[in-house]
C-alpha positions as CSV (number, residue, x, y, z in Angstrom):
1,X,6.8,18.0,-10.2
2,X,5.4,21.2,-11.5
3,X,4.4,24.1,-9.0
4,X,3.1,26.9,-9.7
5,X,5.6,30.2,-9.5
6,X,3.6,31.4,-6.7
7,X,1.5,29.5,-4.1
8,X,-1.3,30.1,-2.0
9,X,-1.9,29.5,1.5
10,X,-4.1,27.0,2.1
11,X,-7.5,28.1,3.7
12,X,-9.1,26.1,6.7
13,X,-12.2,25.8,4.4
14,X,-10.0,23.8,2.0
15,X,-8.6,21.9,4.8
16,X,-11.8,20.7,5.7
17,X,-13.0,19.9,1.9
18,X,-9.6,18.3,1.8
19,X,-10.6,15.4,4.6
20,X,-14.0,15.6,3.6
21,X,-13.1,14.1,0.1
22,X,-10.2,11.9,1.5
23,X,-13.1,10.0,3.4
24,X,-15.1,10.0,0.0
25,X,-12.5,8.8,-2.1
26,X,-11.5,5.5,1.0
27,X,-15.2,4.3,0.9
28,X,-15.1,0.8,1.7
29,X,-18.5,-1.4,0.6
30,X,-19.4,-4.3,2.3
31,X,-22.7,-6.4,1.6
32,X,-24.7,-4.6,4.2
33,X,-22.6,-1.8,4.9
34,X,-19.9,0.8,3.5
35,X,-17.2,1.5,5.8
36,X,-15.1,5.0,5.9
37,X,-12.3,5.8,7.2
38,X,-12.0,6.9,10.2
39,X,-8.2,8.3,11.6
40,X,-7.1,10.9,9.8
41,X,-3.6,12.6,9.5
42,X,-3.2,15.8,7.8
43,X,0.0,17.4,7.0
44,X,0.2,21.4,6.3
45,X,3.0,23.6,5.0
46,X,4.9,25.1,8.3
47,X,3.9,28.4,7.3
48,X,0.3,27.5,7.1
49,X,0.8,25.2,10.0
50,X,1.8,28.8,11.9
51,X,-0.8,30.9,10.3
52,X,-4.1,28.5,11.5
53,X,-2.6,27.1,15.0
54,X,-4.7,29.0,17.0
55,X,-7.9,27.3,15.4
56,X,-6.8,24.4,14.9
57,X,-9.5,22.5,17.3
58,X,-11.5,24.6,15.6
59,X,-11.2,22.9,12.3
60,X,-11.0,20.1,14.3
61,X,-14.5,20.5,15.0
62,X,-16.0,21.4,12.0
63,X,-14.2,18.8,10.0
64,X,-16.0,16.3,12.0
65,X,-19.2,18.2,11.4
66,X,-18.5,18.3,8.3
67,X,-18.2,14.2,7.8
68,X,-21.3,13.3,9.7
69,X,-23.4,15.6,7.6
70,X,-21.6,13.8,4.2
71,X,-22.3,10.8,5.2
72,X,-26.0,11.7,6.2
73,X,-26.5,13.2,2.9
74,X,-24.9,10.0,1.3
75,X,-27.4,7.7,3.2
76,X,-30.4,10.1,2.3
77,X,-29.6,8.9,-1.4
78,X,-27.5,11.7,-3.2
79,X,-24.7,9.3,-4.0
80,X,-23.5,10.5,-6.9
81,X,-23.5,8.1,-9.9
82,X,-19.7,8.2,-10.9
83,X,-19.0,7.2,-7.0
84,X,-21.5,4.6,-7.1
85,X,-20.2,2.9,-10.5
86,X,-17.0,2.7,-8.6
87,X,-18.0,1.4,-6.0
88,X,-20.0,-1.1,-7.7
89,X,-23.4,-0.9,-5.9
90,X,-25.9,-3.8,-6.5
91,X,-29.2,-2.7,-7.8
92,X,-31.1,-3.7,-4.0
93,X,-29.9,0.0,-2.9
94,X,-26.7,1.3,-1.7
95,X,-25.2,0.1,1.5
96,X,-25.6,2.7,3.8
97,X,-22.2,4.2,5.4
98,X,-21.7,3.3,9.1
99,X,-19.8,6.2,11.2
100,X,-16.8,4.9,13.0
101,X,-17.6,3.3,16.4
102,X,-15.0,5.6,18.4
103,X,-15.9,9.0,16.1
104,X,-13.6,10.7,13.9
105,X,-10.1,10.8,14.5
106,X,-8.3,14.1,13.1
107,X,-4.5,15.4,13.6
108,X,-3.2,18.2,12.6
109,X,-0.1,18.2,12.0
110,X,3.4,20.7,10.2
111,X,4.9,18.5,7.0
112,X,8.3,18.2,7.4
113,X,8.8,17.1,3.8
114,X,11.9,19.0,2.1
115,X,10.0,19.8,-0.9
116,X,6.6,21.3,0.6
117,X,4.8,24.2,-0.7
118,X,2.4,26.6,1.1
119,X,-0.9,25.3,0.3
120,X,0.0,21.7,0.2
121,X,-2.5,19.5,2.0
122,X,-1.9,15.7,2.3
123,X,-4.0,13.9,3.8
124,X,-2.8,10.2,5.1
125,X,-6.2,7.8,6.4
126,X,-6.8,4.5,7.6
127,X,-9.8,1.8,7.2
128,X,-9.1,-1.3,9.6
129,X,-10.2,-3.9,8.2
130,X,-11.2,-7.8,9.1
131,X,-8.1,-9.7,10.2
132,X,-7.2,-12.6,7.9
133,X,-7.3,-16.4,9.5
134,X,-3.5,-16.8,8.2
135,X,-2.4,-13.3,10.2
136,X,-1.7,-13.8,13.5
137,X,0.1,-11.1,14.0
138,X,-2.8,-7.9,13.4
139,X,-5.5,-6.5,10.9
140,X,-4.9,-5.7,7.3
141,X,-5.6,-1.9,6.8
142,X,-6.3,0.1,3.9
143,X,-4.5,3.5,4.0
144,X,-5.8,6.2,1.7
145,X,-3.2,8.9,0.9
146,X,-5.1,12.3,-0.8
147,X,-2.8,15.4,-1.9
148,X,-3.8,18.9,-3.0
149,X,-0.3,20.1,-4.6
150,X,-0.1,23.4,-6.1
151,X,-4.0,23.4,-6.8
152,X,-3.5,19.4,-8.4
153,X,-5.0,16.7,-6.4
154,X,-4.3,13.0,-6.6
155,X,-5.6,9.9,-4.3
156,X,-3.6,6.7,-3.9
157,X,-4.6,3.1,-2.2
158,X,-2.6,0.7,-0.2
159,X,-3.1,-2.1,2.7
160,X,-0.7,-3.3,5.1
161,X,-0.9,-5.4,8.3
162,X,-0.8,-3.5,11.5
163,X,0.6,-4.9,14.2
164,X,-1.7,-4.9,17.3
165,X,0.0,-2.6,20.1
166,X,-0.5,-5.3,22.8
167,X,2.9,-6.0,24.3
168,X,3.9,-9.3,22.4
169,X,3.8,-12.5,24.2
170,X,7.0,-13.8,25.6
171,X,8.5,-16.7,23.4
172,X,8.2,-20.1,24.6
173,X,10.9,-21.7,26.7
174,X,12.1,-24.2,24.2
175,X,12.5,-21.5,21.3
176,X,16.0,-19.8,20.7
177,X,16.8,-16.6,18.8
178,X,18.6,-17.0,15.8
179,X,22.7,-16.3,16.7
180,X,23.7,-12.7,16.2
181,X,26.3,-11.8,14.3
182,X,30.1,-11.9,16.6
183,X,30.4,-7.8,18.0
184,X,26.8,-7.2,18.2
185,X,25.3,-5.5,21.1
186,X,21.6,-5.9,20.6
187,X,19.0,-6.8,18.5
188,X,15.8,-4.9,17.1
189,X,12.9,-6.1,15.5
190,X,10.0,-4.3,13.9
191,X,7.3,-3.7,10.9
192,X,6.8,-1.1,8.7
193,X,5.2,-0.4,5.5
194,X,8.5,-2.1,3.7
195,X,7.5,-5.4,6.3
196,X,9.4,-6.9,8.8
197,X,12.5,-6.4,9.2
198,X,15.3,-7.1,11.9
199,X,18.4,-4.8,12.7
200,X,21.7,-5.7,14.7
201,X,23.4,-3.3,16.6
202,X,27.1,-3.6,16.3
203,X,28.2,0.1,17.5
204,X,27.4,1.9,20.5
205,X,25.2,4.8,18.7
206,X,22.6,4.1,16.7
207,X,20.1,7.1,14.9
208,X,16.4,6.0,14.3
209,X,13.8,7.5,12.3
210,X,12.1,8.4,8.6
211,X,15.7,9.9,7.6
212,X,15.8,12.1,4.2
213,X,18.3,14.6,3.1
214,X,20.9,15.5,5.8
215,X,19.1,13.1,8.0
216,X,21.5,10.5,8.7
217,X,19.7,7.2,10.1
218,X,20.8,3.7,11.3
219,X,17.6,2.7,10.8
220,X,15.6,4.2,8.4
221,X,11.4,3.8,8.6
222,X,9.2,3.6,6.0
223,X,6.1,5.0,7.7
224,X,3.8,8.2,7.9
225,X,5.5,11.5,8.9
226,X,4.3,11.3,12.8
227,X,7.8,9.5,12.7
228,X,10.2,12.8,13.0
229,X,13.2,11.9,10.4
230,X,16.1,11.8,13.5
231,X,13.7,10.2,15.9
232,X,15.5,9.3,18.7
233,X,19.4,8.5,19.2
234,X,19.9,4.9,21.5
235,X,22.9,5.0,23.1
236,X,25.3,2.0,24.9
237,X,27.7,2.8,27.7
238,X,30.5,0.7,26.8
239,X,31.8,0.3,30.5
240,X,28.5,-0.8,32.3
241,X,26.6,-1.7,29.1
242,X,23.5,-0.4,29.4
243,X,21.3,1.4,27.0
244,X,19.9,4.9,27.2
245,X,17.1,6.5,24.7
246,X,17.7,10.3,23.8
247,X,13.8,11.6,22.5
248,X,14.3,13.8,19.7
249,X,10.7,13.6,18.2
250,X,8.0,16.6,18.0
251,X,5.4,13.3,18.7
252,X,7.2,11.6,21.7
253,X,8.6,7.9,22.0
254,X,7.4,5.7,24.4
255,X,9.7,2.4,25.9
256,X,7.6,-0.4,27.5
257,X,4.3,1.8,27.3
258,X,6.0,5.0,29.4
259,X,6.9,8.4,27.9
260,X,10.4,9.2,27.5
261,X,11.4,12.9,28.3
262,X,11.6,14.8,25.7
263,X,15.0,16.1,25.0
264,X,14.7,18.7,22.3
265,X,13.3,22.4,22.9
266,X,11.8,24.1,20.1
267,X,11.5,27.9,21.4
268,X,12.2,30.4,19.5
269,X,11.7,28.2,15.9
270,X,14.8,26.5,16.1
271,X,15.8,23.0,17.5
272,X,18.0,22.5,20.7
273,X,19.5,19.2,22.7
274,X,18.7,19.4,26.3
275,X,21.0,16.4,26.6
276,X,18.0,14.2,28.9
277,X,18.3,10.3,28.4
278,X,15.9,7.1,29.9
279,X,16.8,4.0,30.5
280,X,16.3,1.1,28.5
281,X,15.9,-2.3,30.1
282,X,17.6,-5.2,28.7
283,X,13.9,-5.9,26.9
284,X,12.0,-3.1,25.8
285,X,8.8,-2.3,23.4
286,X,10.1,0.9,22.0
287,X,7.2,3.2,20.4
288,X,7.9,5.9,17.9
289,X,4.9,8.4,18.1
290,X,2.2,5.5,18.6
291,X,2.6,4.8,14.9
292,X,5.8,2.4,15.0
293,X,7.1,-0.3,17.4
294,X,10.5,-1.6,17.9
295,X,11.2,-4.7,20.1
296,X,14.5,-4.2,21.6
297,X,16.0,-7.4,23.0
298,X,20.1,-6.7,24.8
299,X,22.3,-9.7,24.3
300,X,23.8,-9.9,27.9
301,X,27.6,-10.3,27.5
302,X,27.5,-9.1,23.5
């Protein structure tokens, strides 16, 4: 990608336009209705991360402010006509935009992406949408992705199925797990934007997380940057075999619901292991910063 040779921190203004046109760009029509997104993550350059923490609720705030009056000024007719060709609005009158139920959802949060330039805002949204009669499993989304890059921006589309976060129901009696593999310790399941997918531990370390350059994962997740790249370390004591979850996120992991401690300390700008550990029961709902689940299932004598 072309960047310019020098880069400009971005403002909180900008920050603001940024989500502001992120919600204009997910619009979703129905018949009656246009739905807009309404939980948004926005990623900032660690230096301007640094530079606007302190007002952070602050933009917070105003970003909010800022969507209700868009869509106000929306409903009150000044739709402009490129968005409503694209949106395909019948000639009865535009559907009017309904605010989220729960309010606006807004994070703030540093980009840990390697190649990251001051002034980068990206901007990652959701839309739930109606569940489908054939998924059982959760609610298809629609995840908009908006990015101001070195003054360029760009919007891209996508829909999964999210997983509710409901612990899942225990399997009936009668049903057996598929056999593991001879040597394997445990199994874990889970869903990300690649699908469903089912790992076998086989060693008694395993690293999980987003991964990248001179992030070495076991498990490597294909999800939104709340997910820290080494996001926790699960560990097997090979005398007692038992499990223990080292937290090495800046968003937390949760097991069954619970917090984990925390075991990194970032004073001082730099990274350190405190060396803390929790438990993990032979069956466990594993949460990665409420954005991924894992369900962790020990096979007793593996």
């Amino acid at each position: 990608m072309d960047r310019p040779s020098t880069a400009s921190p971005a403002t909180a203004r900008e920050v603001i336009l940024e989500i502001v046109r992120n919600m204009k760009e997910g619009l979703e029509p129905l018949h009656y209705s246009t739905l807009p997104p309404a939980i948004y993550h926005v990623y900032l350059h660690p230096g301007d991360m640094d530079r606007l923490r302190g007002i952070l609720p602050r933009i917070v705030d105003e970003a909010k402010r800022a969507l209700d009056a868009e869509v106000e000024q929306i409903n009150r007719g000044s739709l402009a006509s490129s968005l409503a060709e694209r949106l395909k609005l019948s000639r009865r009158g535009d559907p009017k935009i309904s605010a989220p139920d729960g309010g606006w959802q807004i994070r703030i949060l540093e980009n840990t992406e390697e190649e990251v330039a001051q002034g980068d805002v990206v901007i990652y949204s959701e839309l739930a949408l109606p569940a489908k009669m054939e998924l059982s499993d959760g609610s298809m989304t629609k995840r908009i992705a908006t990015r101001k890059l070195g003054g360029t921006q760009s919007t891209a589309q996508s829909y999964e199925t999210r997983k509710t976060e409901a612990a899942p129901a225990a399997p009936p009696a009668t049903s057996s797990p598929p056999a593991p593999e001879e040597g394997v310790f445990a199994v874990i399941e889970y869903d990300d934007q690649g699908g469903h997918k089912m790992f076998q531990m086989n060693k008694n370390e395993i690293v999980v997380g987003r991964g990248g350059r001179d992030y070495w994962t076991d498990i490597k997740l294909d999800t939104l940057a709340d997910v820290s790249r080494e996001h926790f370390r699960l560990r097997r004591d090979a005398e007692s075999g038992k499990f223990f979850l080292k937290d090495l996120s800046r968003l937390g992991t949760t097991i069954n619901g619970e917090a984990a401690p925390s075991s990194i300390d970032f004073s001082d700008g730099e990274k350190h292991d405190l060396h803390v550990e929790a438990p993990v029961p032979a069956q466990a709902r594993i949460g990665l910063a409420g954005v991924v689940f894992l369900e962790f299932r020990s096979l007793a004598g593996g």
